[in-house]
C-alpha positions in Angstrom: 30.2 5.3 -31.5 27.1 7.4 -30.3 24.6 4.7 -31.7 26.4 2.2 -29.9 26.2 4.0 -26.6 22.7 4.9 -27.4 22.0 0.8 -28.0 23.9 0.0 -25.1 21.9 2.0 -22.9 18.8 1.3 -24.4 20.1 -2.6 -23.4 20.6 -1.5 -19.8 17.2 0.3 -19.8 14.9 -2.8 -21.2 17.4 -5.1 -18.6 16.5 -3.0 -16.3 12.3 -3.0 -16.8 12.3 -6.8 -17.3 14.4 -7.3 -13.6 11.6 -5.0 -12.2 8.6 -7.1 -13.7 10.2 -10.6 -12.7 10.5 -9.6 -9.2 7.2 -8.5 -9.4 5.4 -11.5 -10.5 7.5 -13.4 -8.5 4.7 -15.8 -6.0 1.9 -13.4 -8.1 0.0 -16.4 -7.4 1.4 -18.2 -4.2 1.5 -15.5 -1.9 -2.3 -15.8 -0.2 -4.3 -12.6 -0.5 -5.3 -11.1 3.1 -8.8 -8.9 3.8 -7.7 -6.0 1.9 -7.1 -8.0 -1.3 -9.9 -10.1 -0.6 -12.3 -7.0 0.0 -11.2 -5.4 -3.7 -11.8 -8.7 -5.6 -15.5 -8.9 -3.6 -16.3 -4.7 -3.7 -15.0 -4.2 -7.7 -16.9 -7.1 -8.8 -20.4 -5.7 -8.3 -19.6 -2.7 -10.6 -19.5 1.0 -10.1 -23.1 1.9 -9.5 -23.1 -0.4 -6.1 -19.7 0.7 -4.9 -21.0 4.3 -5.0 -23.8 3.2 -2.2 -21.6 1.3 -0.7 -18.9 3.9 -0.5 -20.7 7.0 -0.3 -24.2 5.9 1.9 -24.9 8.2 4.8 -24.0 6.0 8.1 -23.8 7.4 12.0 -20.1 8.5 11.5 -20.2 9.8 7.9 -20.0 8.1 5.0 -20.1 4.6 4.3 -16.2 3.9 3.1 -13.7 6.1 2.9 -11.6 5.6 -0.2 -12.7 7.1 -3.6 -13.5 4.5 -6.4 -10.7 5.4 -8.7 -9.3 2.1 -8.6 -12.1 -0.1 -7.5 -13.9 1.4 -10.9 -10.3 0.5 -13.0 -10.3 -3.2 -11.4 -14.0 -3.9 -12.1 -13.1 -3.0 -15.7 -10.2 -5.4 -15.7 -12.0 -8.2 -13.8 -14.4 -7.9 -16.9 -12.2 -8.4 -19.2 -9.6 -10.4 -17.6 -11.4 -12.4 -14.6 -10.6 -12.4 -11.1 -7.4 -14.7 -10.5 -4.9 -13.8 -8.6 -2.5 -13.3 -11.7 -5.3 -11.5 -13.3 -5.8 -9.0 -10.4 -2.7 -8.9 -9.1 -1.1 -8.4 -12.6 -2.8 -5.1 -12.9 -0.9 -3.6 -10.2 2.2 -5.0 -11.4 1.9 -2.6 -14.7 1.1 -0.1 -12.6 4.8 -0.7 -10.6 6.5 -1.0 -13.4 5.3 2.5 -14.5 6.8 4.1 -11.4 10.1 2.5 -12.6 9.9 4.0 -15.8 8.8 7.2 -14.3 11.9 6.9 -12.2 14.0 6.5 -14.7 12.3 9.8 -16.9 12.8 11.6 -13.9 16.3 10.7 -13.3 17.1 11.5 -16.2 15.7 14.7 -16.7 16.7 16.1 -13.5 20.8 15.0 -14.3 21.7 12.3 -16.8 20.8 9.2 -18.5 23.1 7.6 -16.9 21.7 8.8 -13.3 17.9 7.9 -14.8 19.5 3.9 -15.3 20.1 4.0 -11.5 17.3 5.6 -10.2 15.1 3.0 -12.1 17.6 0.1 -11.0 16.8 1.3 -7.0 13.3 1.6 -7.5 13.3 -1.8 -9.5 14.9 -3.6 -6.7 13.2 -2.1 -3.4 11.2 -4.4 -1.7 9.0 -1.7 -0.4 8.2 -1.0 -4.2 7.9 -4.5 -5.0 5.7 -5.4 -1.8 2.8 -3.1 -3.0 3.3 -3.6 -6.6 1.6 -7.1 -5.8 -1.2 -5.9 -3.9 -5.0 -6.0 -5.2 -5.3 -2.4 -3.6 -4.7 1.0 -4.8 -1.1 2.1 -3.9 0.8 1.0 -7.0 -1.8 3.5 -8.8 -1.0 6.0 -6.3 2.5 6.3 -6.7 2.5 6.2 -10.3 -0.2 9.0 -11.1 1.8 11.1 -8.4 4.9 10.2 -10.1 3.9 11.0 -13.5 2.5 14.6 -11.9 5.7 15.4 -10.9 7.4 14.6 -14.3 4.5 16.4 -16.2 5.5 18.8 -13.3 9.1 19.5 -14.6 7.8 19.3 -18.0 5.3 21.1 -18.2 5.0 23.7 -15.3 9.0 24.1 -15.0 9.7 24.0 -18.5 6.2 25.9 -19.8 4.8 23.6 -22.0 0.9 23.2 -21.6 0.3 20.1 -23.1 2.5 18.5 -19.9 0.5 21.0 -18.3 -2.5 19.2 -18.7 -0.9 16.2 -18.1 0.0 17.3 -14.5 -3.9 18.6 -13.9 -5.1 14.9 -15.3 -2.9 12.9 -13.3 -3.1 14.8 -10.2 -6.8 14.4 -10.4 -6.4 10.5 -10.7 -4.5 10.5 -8.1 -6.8 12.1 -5.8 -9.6 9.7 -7.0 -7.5 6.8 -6.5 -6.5 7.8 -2.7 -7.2 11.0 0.0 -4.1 11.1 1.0 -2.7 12.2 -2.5 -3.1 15.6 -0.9 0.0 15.4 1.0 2.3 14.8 -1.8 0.6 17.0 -4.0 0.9 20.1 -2.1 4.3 20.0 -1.3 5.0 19.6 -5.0 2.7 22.9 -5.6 4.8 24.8 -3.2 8.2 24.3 -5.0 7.3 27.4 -7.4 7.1 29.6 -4.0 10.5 27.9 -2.1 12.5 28.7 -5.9 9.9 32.0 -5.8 9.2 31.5 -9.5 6.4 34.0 -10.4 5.8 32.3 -13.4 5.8 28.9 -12.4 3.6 29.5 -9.2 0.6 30.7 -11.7 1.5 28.0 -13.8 0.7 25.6 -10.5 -2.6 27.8 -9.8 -3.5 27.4 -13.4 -3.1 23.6 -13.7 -4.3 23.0 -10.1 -7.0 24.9 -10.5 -8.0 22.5 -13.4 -7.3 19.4 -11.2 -9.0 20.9 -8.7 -12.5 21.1 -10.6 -12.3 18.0 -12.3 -11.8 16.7 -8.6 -14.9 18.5 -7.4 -17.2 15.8 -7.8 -15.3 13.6 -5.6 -14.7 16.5 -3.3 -17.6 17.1 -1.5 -17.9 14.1 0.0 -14.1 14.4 1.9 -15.9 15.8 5.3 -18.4 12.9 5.4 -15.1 10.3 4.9 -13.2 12.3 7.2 -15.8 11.6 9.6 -16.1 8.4 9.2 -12.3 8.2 9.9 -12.6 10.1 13.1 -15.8 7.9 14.4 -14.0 4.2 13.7 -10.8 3.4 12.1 -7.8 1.2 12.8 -5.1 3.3 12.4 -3.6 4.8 15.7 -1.9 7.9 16.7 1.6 7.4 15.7 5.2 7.8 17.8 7.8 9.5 16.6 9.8 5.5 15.7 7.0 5.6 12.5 9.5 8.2 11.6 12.5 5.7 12.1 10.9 2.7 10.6 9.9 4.5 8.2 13.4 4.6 6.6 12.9 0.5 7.1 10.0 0.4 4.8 11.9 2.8 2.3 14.6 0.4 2.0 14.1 -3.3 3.5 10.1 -2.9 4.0 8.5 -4.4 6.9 7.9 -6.7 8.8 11.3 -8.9 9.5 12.4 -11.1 11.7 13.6 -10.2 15.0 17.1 -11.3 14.4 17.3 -9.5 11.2 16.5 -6.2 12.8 19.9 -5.2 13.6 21.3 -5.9 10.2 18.9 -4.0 8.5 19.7 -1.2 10.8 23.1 -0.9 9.3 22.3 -1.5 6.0 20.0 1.3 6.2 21.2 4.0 8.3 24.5 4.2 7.3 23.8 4.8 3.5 21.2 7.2 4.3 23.5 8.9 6.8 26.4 9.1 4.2 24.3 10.4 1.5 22.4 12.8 3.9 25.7 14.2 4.6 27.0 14.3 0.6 23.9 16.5 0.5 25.0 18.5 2.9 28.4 19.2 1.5 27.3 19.8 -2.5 24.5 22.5 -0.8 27.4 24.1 1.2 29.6 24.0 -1.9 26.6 25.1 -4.3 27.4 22.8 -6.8 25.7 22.7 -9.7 22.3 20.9 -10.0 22.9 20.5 -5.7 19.0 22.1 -4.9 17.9 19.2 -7.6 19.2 16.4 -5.3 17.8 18.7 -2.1 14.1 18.7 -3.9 14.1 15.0 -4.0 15.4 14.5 -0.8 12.3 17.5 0.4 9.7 15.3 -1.5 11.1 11.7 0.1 10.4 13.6 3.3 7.5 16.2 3.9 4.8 14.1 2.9 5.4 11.3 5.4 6.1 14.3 7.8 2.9 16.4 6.7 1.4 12.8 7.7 2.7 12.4 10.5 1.7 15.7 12.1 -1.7 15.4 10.4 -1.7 12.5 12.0 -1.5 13.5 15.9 -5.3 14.5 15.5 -6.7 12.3 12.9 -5.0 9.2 12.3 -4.1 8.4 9.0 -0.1 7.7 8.7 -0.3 4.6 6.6 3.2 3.8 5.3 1.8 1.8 2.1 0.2 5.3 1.1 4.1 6.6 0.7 4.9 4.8 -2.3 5.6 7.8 -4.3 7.7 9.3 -1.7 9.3 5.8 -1.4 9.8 6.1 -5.0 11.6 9.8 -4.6 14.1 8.6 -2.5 15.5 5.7 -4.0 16.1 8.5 -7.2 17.5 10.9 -4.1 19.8 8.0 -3.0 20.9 7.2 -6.3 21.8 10.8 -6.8 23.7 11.3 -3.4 25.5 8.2 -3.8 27.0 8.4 -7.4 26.1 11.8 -8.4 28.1 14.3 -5.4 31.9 12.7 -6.0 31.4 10.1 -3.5 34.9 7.8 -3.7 34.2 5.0 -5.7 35.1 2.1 -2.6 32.8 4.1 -0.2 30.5 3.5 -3.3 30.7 0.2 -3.8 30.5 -0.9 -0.1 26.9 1.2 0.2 26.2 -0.6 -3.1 26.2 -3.7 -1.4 24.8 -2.8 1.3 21.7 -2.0 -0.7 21.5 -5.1 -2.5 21.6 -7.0 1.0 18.8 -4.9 2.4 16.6 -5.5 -0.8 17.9 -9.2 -0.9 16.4 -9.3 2.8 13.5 -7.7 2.2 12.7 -9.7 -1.3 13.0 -12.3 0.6 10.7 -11.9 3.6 8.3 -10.6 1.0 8.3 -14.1 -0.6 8.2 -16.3 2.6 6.5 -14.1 5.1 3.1 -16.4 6.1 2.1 -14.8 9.6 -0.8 -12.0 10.2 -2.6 -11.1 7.9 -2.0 -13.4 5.6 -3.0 -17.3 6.1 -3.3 -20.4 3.6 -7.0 -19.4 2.6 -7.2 -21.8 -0.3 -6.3 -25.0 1.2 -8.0 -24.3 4.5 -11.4 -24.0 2.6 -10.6 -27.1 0.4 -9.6 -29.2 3.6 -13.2 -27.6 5.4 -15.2 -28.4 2.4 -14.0 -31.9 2.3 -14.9 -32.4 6.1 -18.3 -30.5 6.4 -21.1 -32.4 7.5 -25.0 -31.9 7.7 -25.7 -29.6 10.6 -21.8 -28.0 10.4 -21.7 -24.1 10.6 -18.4 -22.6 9.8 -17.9 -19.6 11.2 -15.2 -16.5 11.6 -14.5 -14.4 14.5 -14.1 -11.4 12.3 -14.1 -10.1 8.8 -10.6 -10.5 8.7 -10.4 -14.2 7.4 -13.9 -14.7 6.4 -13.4 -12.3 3.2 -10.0 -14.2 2.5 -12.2 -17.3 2.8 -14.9 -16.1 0.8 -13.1 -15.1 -2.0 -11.1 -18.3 -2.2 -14.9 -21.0 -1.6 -17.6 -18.8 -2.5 -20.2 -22.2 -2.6 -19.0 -22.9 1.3 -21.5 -21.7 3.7 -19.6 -19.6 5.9 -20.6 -16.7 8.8 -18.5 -13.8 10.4 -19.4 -11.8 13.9 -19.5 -8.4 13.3 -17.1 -5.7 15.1 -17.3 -4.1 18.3 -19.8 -1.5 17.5 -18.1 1.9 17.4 -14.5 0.5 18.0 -11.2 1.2 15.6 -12.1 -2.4 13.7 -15.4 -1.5 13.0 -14.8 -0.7 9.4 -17.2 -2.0 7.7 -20.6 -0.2 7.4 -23.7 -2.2 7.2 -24.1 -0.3 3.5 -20.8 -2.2 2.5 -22.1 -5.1 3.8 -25.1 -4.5 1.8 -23.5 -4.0 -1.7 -21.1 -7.3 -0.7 -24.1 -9.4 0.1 -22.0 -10.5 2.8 -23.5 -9.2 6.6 -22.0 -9.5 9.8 -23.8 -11.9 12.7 -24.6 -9.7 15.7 -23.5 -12.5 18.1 -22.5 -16.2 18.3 -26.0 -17.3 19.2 -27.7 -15.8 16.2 -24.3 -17.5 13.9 -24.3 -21.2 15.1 -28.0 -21.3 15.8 -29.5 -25.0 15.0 -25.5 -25.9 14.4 -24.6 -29.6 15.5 -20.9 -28.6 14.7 -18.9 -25.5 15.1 -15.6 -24.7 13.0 -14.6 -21.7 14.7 -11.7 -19.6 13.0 -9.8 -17.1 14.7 -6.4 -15.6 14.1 -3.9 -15.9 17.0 -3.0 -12.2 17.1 -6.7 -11.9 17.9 -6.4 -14.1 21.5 -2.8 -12.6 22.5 -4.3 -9.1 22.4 -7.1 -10.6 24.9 -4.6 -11.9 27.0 -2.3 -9.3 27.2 -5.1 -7.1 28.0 -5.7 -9.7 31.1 -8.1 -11.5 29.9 -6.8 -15.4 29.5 -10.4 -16.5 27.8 -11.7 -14.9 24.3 -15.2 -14.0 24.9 -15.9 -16.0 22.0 -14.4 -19.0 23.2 -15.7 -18.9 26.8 -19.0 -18.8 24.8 -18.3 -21.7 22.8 -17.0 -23.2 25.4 -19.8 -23.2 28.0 -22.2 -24.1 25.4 -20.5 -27.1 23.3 -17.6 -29.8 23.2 -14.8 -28.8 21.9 -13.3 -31.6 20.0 -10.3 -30.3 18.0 -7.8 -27.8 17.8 -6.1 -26.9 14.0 -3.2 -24.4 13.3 -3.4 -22.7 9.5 -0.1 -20.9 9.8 -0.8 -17.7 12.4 -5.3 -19.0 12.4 -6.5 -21.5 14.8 -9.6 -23.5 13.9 -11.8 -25.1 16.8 -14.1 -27.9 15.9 -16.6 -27.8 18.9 -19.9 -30.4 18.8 -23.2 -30.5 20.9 
């Protein structure tokens, strides 16, 4: 009877693990990449030694870039060995989402029951937000799995004393801080659990192994002020409002964007489980049931890093919800616990059951079909350009925005991009990334299209709303073009416009 529950849950576990991977790969290789993606592929290709002057080169508002190279370096390495596909690239994410669900499901378990571990994993299998990033050529999946696997080698090894798990928890805390700054505030909100419980032996436990993680970090380190600086001199991110808070629950549980009509649907379906199981949290505290300050650590760690950000945030803008995908991954295991672990009645149950599996339905959904900005069909724009290109054509982009994109997609098409507003919060990338991509930025159009007979000029439309609303009904790059050539054409790529202008 035992080895047949054991089997049976092993059966649920592996189900389980394959469901996560499926909706992982799921359009691994329709969904077009945007700049982010394309800017991996084109930065991890040209190896370690030329990201580090790419990344770490003195510029007028510190360094050069301002993430560490933790997972450009692990991408370069797989590119090597497995090329530079989308499935290839795109795959190595995947892995690292599927770890979080295993991590999920080990701390699930060890935190209340196997049974508890099974749901935990199913939640974080099926949450778009989880899903969403798993996909991505960038570094969050990474993220929230080294920070995950520190907080099981965490409960392992500085709760339960052992210092192999230790070590573990120094190691993977130090990858995580290599493979994004903003590790930091998930990490120390985890450190300060021994001093909440005020476990003498556990907090010099945490200063032991953090100390470690710390040093091995050092390196890396030193350069944080110049990075920071860099953030504070030009970066897109803006101050947030208090709603980042609200939508941030969105993210957690349908992700974002959706579409305008869906918005009040996914309110329901996300607010009222939350509020319920907010509320069971309550009572089991109130009641001091056992294993209740278990659920209330989860539900601390879904919530002060985002929080932590947030403040942070008011004076150097960095709340990125992508960067939460450990905390993401916290509260699905915190909603899982609150909804089936704190004698909820089994109807109420099975109604916030399903109203879980609508909002990830939704948001697996949008994930799959959503086309607008950033994202653009790159490939076949490039094929139908190439096919049309005459002698004396000059393609060029507005921004970096799609010319990476198209870059990575037809490498052999002569293409040119206008650099950024000098200074502004798009000006991102430093003339020594430019360098190390081989890729620089025209000043101006005059010094793009110079000797051009033809002009394919690509813009994306978010680009010429934000002129307008700000009053201005011409794009200063179109008035340009427009007092200097024909224009001949217009073309709509999804949410890009392409204007064919001639002499």
């Amino acid at each position: 009877m035992i080895k047949t529950k054991r089997q049976s849950h092993q059966t649920w576990f592996i189900a389980i693990v394959l469901i996560s991977f499926f909706l992982r790969i799921m359009g691994i290789s329709t969904r077009p990449i945007w700049y982010d993606e394309a800017f991996s592929i084109l930065f991890a290709r040209k190896g370690v030694g030329a990201m580090l002057l790419g990344t770490l080169t003195p510029t007028g508002a510190g360094t050069a870039d301002i993430h560490p190279l933790g997972y450009y370096s692990l991408l370069w390495g797989w590119m090597n060995i497995f090329g530079e596909s989308l499935i290839a690239t795109r795959l190595l994410s995947v892995l690292a989402g599927i770890g979080i669900v295993i991590l999920a499901y080990k701390i699930g378990t060890y935190l209340f029951s196997k049974n508890l571990g099974l749901l935990a994993a199913f939640f974080v299998g099926l949450a778009p937000f989880q899903i969403h990033y798993a996909q991505e050529i960038r570094m969050y999946a990474f993220l929230g799995f080294w920070l995950l696997l520190a907080l099981y080698a965490f409960l392992k090894g500085i709760k339960d004393s052992d210092w192999r798990w230790g070590i573990v928890f120094s190691l993977s805390a130090t990858l995580a801080q290599y493979t994004h700054n903003l590790a930091v505030f998930f990490l120390v909100p985890l450190a300060l659990t021994p001093i909440f419980m005020r476990k003498t032996n556990m907090i010099w436990a945490v200063m032991k192994y953090g100390s470690l993680s710390l040093f091995l970090y050092l390196p890396w380190l030193i350069h944080l002020p110049a990075q920071l600086d860099k953030v504070q001199g030009g970066y897109w991110v803006t101050k947030p409002g208090i709603e980042r808070l609200i939508t941030l629950l969105l993210s957690y549980v349908t992700n974002l964007p959706l579409p305008d009509n869906w918005l009040l649907p996914a309110l329901l379906v996300t607010f009222l489980p939350i509020s319920l199981a907010l509320w069971q949290t309550f009572l089991v505290l109130r009641q001091k049931k056992s294993r209740a300050w278990r659920g209330a650590w989860l539900l601390y760690l879904s919530f002060t890093p985002p929080f932590a950000l947030f403040i942070v945030s008011q004076w150097i803008p960095v709340f990125i919800e992508r960067a939460l995908m450990p905390s993401g991954a916290i509260f699905c295991i915190w909603l899982a616990w609150a909804l089936f672990e704190t004698k909820m009645p089994h109807p109420v149950q099975g109604i916030l059951t399903g109203f879980l599996l609508i909002s990830a339905g939704m948001g697996i959904y949008q994930h799959l079909n959503y086309a607008g900005f950033p994202y653009a069909p790159y490939q076949e724009m490039t094929e139908s350009l190439d096919s049309r290109q005459q002698f004396g054509d000059i393609i060029v982009h507005s921004n970096k925005l799609t010319a990476l994109p198209a870059i990575y997609y037809a490498p052999e098409l002569s293409q040119e991009y206008l650099a950024d507003i000098s200074g502004s919060s798009t000006d991102t990338l430093a003339l020594a990334t430019q360098e190390t991509l081989g890729l620089f930025a025209k000043p101006n159009l005059p010094s793009a299209t110079e000797g051009a007979k033809r002009i394919w000029f690509i813009i994306f439309q978010k680009s010429l709303n934000e002129y307008q609303q700000a009053g201005i009904e011409t794009h200063p790059h179109l008035a340009w073009l427009d007092e200097n050539y024909t224009l001949e054409k217009i073309e709509f790529w999804e949410d890009i416009k392409i204007y064919l202008y001639s002499q």
